[in-house]
PASEBA-1860 file (N, C-alpha, C; in nm, 3 decimals):
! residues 282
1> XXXXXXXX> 0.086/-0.120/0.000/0.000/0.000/0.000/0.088/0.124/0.000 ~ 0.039/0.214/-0.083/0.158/0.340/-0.092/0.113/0.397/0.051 ~ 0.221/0.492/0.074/0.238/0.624/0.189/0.216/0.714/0.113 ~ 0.125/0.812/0.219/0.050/0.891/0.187/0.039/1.021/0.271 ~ 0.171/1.030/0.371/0.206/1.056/0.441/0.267/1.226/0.421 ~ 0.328/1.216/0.305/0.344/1.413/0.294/0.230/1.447/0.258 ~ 0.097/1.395/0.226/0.022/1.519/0.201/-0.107/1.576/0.367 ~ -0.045/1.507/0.468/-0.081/1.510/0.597/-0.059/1.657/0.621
9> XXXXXXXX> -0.105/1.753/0.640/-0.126/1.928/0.667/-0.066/1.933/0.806 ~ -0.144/1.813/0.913/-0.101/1.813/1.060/-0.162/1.661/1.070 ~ -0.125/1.621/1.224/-0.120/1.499/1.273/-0.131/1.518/1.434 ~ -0.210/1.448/1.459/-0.138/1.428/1.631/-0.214/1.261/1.677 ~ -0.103/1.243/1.760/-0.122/1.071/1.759/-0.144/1.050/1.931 ~ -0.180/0.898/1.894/-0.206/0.888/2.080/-0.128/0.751/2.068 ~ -0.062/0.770/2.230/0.006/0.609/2.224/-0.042/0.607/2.426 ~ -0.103/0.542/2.397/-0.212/0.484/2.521/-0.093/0.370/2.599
17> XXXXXXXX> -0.092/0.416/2.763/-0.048/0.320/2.886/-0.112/0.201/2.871 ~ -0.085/0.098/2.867/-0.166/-0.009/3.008/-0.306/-0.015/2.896 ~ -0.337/-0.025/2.743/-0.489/-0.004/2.700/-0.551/-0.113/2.779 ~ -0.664/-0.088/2.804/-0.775/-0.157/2.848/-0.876/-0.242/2.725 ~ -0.866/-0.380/2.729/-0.925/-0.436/2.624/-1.048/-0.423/2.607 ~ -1.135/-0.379/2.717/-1.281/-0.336/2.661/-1.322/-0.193/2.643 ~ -1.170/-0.081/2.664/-1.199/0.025/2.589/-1.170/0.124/2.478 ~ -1.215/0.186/2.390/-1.194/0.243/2.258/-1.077/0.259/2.283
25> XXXXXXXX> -0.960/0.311/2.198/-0.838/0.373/2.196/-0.836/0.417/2.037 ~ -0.803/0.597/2.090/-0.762/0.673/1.949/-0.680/0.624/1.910 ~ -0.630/0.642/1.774/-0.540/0.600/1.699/-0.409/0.758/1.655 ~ -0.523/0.849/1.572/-0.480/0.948/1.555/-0.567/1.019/1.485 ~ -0.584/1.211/1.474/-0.622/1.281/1.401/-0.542/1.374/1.307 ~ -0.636/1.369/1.211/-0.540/1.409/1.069/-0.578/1.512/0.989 ~ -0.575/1.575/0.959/-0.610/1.657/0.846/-0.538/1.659/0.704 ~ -0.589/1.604/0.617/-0.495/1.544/0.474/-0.597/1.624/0.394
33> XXXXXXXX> -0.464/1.623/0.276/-0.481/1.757/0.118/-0.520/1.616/0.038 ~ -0.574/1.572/-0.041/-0.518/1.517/-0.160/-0.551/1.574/-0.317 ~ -0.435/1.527/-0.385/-0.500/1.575/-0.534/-0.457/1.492/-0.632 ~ -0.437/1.373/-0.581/-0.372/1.271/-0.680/-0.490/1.181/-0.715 ~ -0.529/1.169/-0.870/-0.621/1.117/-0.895/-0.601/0.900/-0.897 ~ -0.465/0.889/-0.816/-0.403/0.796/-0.833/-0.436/0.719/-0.621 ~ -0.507/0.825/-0.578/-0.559/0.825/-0.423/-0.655/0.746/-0.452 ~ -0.658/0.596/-0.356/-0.764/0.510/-0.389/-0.745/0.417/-0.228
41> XXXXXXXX> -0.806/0.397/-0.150/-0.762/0.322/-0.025/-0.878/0.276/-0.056 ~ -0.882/0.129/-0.065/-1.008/0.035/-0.028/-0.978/-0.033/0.112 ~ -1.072/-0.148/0.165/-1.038/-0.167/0.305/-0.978/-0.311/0.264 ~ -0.962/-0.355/0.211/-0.892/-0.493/0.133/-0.749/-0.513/0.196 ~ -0.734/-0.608/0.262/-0.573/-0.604/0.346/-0.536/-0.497/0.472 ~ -0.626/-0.387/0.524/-0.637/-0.317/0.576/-0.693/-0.356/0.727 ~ -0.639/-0.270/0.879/-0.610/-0.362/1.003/-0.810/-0.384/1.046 ~ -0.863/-0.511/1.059/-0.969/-0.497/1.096/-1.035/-0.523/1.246
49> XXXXXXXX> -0.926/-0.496/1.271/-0.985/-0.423/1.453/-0.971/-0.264/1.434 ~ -0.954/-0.201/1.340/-0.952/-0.033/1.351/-1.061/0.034/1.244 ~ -1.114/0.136/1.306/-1.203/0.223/1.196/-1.206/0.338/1.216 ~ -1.289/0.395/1.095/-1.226/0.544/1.094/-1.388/0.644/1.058 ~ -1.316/0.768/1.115/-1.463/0.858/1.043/-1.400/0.955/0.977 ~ -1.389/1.005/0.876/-1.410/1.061/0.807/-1.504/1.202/0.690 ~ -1.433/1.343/0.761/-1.479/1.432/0.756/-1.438/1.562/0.632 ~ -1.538/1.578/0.510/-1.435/1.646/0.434/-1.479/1.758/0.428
57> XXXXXXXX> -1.393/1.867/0.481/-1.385/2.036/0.516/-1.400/2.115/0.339 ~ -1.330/2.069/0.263/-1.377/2.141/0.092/-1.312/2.064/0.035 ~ -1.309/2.133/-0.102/-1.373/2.026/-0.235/-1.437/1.861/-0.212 ~ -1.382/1.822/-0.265/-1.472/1.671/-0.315/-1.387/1.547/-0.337 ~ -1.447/1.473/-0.223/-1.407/1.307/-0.239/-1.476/1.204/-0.250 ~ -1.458/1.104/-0.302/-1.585/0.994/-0.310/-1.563/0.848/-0.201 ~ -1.668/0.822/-0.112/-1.677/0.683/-0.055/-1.771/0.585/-0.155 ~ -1.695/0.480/-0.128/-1.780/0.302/-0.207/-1.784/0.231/-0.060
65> XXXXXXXX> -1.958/0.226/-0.095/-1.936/0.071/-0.008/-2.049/0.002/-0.081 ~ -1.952/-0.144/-0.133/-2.061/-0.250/-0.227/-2.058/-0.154/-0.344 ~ -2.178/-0.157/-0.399/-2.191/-0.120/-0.522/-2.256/0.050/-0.504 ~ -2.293/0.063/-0.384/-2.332/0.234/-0.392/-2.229/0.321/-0.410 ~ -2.211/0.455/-0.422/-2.098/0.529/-0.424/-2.147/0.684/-0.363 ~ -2.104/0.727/-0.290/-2.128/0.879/-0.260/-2.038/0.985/-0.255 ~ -2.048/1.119/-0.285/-1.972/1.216/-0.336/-1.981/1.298/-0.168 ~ -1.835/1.294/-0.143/-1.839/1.374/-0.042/-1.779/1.472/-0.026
73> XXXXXXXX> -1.908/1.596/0.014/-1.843/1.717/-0.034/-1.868/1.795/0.075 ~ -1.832/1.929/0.123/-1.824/1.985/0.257/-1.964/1.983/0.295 ~ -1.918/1.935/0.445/-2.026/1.903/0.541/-2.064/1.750/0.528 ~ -2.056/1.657/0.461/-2.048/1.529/0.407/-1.927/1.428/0.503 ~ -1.930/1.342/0.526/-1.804/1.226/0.506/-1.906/1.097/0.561 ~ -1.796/0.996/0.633/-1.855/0.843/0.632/-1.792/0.796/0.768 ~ -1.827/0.702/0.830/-1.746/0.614/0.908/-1.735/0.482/0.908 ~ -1.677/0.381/0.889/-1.674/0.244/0.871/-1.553/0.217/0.914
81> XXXXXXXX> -1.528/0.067/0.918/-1.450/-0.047/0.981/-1.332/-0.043/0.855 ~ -1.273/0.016/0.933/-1.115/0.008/0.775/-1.056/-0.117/0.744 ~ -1.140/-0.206/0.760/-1.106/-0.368/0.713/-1.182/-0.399/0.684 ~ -1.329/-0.354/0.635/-1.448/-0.386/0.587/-1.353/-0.398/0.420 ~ -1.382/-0.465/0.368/-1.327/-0.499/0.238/-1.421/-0.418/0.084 ~ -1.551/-0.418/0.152/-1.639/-0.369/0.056/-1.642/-0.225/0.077 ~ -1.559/-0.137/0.163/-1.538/0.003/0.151/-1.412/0.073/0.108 ~ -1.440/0.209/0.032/-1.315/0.245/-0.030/-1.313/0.405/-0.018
89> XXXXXXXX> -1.270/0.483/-0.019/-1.216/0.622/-0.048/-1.133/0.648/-0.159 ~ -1.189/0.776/-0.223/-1.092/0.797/-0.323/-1.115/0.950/-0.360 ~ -1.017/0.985/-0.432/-1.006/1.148/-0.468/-1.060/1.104/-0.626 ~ -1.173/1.172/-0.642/-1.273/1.142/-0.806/-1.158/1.225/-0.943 ~ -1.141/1.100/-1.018/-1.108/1.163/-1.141/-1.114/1.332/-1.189 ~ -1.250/1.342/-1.175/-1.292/1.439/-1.234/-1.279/1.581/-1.183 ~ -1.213/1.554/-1.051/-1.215/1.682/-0.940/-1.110/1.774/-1.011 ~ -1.129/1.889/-0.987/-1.020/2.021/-0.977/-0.966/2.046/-0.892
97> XXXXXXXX> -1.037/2.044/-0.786/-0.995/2.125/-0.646/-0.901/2.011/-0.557 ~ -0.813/2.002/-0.435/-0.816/1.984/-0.373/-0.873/1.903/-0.282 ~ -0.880/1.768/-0.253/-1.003/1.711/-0.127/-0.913/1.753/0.021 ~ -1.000/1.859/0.073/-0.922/1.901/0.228/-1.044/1.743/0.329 ~ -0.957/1.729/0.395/-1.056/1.630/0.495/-0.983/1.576/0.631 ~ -1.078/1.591/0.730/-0.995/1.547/0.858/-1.070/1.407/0.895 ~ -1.010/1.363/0.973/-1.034/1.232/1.008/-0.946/1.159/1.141 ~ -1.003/1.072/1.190/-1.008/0.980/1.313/-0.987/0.850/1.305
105> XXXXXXXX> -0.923/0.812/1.370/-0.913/0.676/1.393/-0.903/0.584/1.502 ~ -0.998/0.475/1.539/-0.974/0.373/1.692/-0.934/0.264/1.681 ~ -0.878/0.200/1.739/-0.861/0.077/1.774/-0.911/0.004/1.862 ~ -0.928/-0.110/1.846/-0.966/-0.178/1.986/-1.135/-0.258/1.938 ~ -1.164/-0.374/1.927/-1.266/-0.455/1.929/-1.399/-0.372/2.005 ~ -1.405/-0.252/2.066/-1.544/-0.204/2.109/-1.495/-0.053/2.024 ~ -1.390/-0.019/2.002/-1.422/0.061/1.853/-1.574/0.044/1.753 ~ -1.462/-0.104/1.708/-1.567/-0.147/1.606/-1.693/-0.203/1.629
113> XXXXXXXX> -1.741/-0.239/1.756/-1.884/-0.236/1.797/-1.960/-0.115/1.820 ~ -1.866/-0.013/1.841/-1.968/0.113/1.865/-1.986/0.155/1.688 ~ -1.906/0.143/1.590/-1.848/0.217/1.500/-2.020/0.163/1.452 ~ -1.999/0.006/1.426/-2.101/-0.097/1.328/-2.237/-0.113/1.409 ~ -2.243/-0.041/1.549/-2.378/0.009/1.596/-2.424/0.121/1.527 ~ -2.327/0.235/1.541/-2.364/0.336/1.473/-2.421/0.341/1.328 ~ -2.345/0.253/1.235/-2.396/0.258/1.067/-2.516/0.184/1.061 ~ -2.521/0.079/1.147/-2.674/-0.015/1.139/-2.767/0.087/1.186
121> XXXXXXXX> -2.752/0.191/1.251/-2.844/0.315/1.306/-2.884/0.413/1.191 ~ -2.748/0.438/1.131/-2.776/0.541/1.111/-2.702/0.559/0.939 ~ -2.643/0.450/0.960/-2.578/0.398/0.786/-2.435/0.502/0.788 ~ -2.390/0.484/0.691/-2.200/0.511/0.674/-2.201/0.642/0.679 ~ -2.294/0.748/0.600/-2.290/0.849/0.554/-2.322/0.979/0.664 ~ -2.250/1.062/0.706/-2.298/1.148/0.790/-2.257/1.281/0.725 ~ -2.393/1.418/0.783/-2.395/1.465/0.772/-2.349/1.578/0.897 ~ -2.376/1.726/0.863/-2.275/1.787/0.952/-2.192/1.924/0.898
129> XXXXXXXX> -2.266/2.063/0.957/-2.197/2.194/0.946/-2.018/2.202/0.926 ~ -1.949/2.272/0.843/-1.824/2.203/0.866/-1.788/2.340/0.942 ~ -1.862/2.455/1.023/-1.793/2.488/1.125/-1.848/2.463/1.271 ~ -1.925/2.342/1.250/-1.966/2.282/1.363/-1.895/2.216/1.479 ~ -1.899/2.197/1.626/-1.895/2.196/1.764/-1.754/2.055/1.738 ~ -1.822/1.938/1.628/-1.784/1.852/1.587/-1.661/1.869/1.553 ~ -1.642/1.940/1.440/-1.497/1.996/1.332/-1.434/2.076/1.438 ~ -1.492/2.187/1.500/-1.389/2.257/1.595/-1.292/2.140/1.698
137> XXXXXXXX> -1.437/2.087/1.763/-1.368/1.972/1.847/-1.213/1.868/1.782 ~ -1.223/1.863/1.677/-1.155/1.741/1.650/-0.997/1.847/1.591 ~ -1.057/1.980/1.532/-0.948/2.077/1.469/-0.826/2.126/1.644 ~ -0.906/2.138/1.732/-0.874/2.168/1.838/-0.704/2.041/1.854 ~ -0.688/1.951/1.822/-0.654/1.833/1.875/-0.495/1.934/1.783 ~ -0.492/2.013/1.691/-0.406/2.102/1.628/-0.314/2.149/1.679 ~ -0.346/2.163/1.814/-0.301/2.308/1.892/-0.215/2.234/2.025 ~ -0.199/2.089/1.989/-0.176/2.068/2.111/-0.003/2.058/2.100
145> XXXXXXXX> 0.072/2.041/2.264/0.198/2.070/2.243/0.296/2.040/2.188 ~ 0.242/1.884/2.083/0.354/1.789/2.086/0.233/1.715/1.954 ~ 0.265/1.637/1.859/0.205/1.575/1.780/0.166/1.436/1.813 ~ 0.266/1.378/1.961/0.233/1.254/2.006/0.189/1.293/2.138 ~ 0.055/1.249/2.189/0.003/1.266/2.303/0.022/1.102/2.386 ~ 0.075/1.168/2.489/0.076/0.994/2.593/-0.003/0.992/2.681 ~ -0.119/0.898/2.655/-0.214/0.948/2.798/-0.270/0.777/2.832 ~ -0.328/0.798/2.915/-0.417/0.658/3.028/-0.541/0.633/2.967
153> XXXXXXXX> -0.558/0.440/3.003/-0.661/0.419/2.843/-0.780/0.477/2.897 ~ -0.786/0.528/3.082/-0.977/0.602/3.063/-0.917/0.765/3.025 ~ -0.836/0.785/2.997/-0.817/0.938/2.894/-0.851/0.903/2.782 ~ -0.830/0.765/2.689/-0.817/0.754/2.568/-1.016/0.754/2.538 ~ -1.062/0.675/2.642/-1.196/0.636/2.642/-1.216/0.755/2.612 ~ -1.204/0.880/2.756/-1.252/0.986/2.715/-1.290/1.036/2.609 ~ -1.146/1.058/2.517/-1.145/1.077/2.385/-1.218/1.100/2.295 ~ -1.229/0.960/2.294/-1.335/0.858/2.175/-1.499/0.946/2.198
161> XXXXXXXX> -1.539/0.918/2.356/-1.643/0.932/2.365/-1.688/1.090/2.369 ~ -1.614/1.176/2.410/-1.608/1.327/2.399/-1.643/1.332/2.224 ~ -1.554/1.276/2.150/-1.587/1.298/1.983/-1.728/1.217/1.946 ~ -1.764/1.107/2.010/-1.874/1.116/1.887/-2.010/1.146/2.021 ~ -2.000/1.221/2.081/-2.045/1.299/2.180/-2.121/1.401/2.062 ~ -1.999/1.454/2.007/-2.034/1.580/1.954/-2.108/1.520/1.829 ~ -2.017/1.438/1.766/-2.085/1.336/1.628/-2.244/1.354/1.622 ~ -2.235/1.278/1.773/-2.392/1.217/1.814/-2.495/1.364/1.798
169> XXXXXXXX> -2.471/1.461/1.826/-2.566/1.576/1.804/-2.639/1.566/1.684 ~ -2.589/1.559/1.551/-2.626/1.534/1.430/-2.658/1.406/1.404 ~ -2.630/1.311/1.413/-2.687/1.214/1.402/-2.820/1.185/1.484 ~ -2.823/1.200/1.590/-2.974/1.208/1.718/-3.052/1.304/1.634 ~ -3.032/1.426/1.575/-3.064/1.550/1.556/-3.150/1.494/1.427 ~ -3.062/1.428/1.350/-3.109/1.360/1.207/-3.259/1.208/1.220 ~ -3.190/1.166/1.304/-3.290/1.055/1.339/-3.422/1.104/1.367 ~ -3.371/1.226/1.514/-3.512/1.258/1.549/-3.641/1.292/1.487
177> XXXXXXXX> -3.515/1.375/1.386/-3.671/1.486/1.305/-3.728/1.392/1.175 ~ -3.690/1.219/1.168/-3.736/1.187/1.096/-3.903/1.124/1.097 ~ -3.966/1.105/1.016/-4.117/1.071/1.019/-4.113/0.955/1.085 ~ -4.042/0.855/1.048/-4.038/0.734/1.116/-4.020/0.761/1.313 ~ -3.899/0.791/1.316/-3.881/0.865/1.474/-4.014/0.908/1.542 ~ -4.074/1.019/1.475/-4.176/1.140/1.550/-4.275/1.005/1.582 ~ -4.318/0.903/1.446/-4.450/0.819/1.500/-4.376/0.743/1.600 ~ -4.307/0.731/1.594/-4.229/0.641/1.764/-4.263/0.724/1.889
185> XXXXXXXX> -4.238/0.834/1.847/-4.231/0.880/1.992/-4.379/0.929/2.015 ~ -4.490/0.997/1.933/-4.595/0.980/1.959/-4.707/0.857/2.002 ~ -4.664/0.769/1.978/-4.696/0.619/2.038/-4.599/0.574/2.147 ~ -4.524/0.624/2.152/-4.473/0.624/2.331/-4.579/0.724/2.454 ~ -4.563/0.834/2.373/-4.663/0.936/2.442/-4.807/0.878/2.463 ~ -4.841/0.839/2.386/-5.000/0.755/2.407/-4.996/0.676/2.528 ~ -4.877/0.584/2.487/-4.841/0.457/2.602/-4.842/0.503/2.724 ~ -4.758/0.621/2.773/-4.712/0.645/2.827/-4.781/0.719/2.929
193> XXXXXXXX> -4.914/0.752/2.873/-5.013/0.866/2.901/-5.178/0.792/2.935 ~ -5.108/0.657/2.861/-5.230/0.550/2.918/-5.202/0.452/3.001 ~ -5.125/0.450/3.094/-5.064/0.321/3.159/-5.157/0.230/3.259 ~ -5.278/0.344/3.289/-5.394/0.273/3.368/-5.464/0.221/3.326 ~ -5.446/0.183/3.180/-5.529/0.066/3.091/-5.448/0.030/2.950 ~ -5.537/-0.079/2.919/-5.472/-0.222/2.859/-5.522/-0.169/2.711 ~ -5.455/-0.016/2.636/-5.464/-0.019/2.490/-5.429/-0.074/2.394 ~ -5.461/-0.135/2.335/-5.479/-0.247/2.218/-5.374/-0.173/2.093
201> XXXXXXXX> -5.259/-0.236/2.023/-5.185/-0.153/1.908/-5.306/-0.119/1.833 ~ -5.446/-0.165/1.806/-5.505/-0.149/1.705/-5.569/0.013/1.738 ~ -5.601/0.057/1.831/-5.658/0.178/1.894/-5.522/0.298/1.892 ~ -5.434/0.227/1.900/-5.264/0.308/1.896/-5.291/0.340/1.731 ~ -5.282/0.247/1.675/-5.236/0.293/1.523/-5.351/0.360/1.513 ~ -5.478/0.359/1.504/-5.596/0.461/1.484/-5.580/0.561/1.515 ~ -5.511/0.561/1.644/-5.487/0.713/1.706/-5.358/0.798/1.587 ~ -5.319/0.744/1.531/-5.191/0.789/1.454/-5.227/0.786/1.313
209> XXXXXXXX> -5.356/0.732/1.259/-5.362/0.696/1.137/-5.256/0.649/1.004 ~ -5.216/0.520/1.113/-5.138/0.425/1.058/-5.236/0.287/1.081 ~ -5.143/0.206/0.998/-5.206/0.083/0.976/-5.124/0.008/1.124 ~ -5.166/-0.108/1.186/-5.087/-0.176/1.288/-4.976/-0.258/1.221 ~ -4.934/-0.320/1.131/-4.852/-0.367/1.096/-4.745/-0.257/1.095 ~ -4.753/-0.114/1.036/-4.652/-0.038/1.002/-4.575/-0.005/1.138 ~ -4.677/0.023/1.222/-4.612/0.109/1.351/-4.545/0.015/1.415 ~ -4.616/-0.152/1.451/-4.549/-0.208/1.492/-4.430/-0.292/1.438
217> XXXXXXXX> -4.392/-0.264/1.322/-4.266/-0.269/1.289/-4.195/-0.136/1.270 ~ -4.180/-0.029/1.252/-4.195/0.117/1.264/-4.114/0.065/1.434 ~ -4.181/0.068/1.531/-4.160/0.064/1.649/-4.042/-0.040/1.717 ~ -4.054/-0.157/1.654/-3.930/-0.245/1.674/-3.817/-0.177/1.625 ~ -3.816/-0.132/1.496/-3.656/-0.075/1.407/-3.613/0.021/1.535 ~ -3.711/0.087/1.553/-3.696/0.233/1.654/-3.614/0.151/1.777 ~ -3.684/0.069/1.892/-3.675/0.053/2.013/-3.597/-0.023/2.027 ~ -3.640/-0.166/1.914/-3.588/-0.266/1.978/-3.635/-0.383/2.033
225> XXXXXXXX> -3.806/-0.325/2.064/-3.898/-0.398/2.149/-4.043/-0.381/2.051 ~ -4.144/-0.455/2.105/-4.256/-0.402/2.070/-4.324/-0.286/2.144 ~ -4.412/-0.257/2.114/-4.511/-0.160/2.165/-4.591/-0.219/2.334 ~ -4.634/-0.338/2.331/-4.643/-0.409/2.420/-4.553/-0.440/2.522 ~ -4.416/-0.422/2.504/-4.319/-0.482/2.583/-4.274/-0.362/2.636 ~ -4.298/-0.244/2.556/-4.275/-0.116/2.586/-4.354/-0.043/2.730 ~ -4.462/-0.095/2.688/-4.588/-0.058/2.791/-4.577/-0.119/2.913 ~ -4.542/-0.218/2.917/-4.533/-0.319/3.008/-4.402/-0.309/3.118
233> XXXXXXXX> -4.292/-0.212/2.991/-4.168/-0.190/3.090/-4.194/-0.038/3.195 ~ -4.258/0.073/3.088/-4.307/0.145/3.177/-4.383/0.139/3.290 ~ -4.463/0.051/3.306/-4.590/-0.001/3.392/-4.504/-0.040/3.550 ~ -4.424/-0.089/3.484/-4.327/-0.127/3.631/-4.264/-0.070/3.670 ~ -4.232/0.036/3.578/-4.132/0.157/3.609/-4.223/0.231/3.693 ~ -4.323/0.271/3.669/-4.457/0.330/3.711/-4.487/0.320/3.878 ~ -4.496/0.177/3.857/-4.513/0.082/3.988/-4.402/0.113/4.083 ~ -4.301/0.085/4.049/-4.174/0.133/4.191/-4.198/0.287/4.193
241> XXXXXXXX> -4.201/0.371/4.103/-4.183/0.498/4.194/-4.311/0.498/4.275 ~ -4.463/0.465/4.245/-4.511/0.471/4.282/-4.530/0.367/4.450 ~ -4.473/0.267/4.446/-4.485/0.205/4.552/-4.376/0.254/4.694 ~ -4.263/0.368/4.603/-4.208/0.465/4.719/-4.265/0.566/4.768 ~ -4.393/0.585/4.732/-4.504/0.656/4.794/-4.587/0.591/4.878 ~ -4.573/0.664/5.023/-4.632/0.562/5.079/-4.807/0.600/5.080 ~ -4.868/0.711/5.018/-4.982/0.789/4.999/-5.052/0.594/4.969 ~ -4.974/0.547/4.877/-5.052/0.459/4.753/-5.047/0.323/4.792
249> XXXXXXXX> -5.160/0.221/4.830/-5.171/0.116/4.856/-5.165/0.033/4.688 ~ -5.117/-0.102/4.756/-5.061/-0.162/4.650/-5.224/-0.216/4.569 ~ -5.341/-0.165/4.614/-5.466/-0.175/4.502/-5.477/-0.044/4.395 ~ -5.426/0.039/4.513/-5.418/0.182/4.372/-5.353/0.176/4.240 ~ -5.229/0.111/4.310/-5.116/0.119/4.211/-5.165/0.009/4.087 ~ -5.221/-0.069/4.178/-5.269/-0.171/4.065/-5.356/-0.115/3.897 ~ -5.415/-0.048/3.997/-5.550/0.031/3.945/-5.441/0.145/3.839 ~ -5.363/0.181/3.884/-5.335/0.288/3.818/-5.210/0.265/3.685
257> XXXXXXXX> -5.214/0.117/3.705/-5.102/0.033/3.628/-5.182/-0.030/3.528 ~ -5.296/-0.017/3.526/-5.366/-0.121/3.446/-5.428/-0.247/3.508 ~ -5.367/-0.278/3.611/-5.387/-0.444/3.628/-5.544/-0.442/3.657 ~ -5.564/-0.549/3.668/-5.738/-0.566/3.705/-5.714/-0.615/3.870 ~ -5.662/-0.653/3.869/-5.628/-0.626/4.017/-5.482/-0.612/4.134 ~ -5.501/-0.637/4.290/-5.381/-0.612/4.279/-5.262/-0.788/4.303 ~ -5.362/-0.856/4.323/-5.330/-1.013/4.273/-5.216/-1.016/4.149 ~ -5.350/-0.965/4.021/-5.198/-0.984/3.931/-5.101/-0.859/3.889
265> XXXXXXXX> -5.124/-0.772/3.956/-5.011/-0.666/3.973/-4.910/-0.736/4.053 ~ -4.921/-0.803/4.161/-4.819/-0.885/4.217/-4.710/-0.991/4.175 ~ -4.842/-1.038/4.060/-4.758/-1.173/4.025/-4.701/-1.101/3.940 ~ -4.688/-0.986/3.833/-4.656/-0.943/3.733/-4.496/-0.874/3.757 ~ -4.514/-0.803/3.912/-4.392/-0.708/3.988/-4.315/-0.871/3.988 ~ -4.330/-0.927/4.077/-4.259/-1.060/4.093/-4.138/-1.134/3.960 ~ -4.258/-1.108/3.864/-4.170/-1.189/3.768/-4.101/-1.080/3.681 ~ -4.148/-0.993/3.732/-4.019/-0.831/3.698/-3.884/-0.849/3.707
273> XXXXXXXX> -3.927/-0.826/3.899/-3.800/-0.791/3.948/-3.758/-0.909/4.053 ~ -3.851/-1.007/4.077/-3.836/-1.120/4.180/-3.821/-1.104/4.325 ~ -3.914/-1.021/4.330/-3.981/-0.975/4.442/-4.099/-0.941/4.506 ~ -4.168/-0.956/4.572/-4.317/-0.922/4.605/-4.296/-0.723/4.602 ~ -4.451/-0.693/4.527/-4.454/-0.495/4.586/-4.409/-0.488/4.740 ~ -4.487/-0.547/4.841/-4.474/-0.523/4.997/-4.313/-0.540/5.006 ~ -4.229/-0.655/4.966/-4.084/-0.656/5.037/-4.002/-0.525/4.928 ~ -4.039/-0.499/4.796/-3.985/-0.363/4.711/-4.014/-0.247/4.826
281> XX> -4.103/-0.251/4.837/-4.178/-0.141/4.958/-4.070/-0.150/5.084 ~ -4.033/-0.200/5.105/-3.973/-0.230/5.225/-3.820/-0.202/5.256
END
């Protein structure tokens, strides 16, 4: 694989004490020029315990993964597993300008679980102001005294998690305001707002004018869970704060949980948390 190494603007690296095997560790941040239409890194032979994100400040570069391709141009870049074989970077034939772009890199086996949580969320491609909280944050790393930083692996954690801290703004930000998202969270609100009775998804999706098949798959992609399992976790959540009140006998709570009584509000707390309400109470 060629070096690629003079067209690096700046650099600063981390070489981590003692790493801790279940936590992230930076690698390094970079800010690279390219203009060689001969710039092509696929992830083919490339280390696959490390990945990278990738941020391009002006003109234009292109990511492949599989057979899609995207043009990334300021405010644009990607993040993936730099040993994923089916991903590539490259400076496009056709460019004039310059690709300016900074970028990150981790190591470490929960790297790449947070990295390949994130794209199954939210897919490779991220978006993002390029004089945003994000870019300052990571441009900041510029200024520091020395190009090799030596620090302790919960500094390195830090790191990691301080950056996609900021990441995460835009991405949460992106998810939220999507259509799919909002009917999630308005059918939480329903749930959430009906816990003293047993609403049926079919009365949920009416309330939303959706069909029940949609929401309740709609609602798994979202949670994780169903709509039911959802209700059911609040309900107990419901139940303990409420049973640290001592105002509320364990028939209210029943009552106010849905149950039909407080019999199977009991058996229900039980196979919760494996405990009777009275000894939780206690």
């Amino acid at each position: 694989m060629p070096s690629y190494d003079w067209c690096r603007m700046w650099e600063t690296r981390f070489m981590v004490r003692n790493p801790m095997k279940h936590l992230p560790i930076p690698h390094e941040i970079v800010f690279e020029r390219q203009i060689s239409p001969k710039y092509y890194l696929s992830g083919q032979g490339r280390p696959l315990d490390m990945v990278q994100i990738v941020c391009t400040i002006a003109g234009e570069g292109m990511f492949k993964y599989g057979d899609s391709v995207w043009k990334l141009k300021p405010g644009t870049g990607f993040m993936c597993c730099l040993g994923d074989s089916k991903s590539a970077y490259f400076y496009p034939p056709h460019a004039t300008a310059p690709w300016d772009f900074l970028w990150i890199d981790f190591v470490g086996s929960a790297a790449v679980n947070i990295i390949n949580e994130l794209v199954e969320r939210h897919g490779h491609i991220i978006h993002f102001p390029v004089n945003s909280g994000f870019i300052k944050h990571l441009q900041s790393f510029r200024y520091q005294k020395r190009s090799m930083r030596f620090i302790t692996a919960t500094e390195a954690a830090k790191i990691v998690c301080d950056i996609l801290t900021h990441l995460g703004e835009f991405l949460e930000v992106n998810d939220n305001d999507s259509r799919n998202s909002r009917l999630v969270q308005a059918a939480q609100q329903i749930i959430t707002e009906n816990l003293n009775r047993d609403l049926t998804l079919q009365e949920i999706a009416q309330r939303l004018q959706v069909s029940r098949e949609h929401l309740s798959r709609i609602f798994r992609e979202q949670t994780k869970m169903t709509p039911g399992a959802f209700a059911s976790e609040e309900r107990m959540n419901l139940a303990r704060r409420l049973l640290r009140n001592r105002l509320y006998s364990c028939e209210d709570i029943a009552e106010l949980t849905g149950f039909s009584g407080s019999a199977s509000f009991a058996r229900a707390f039980r196979n919760k948390f494996g405990i009777s309400p009275s000894h939780f109470r206690k």
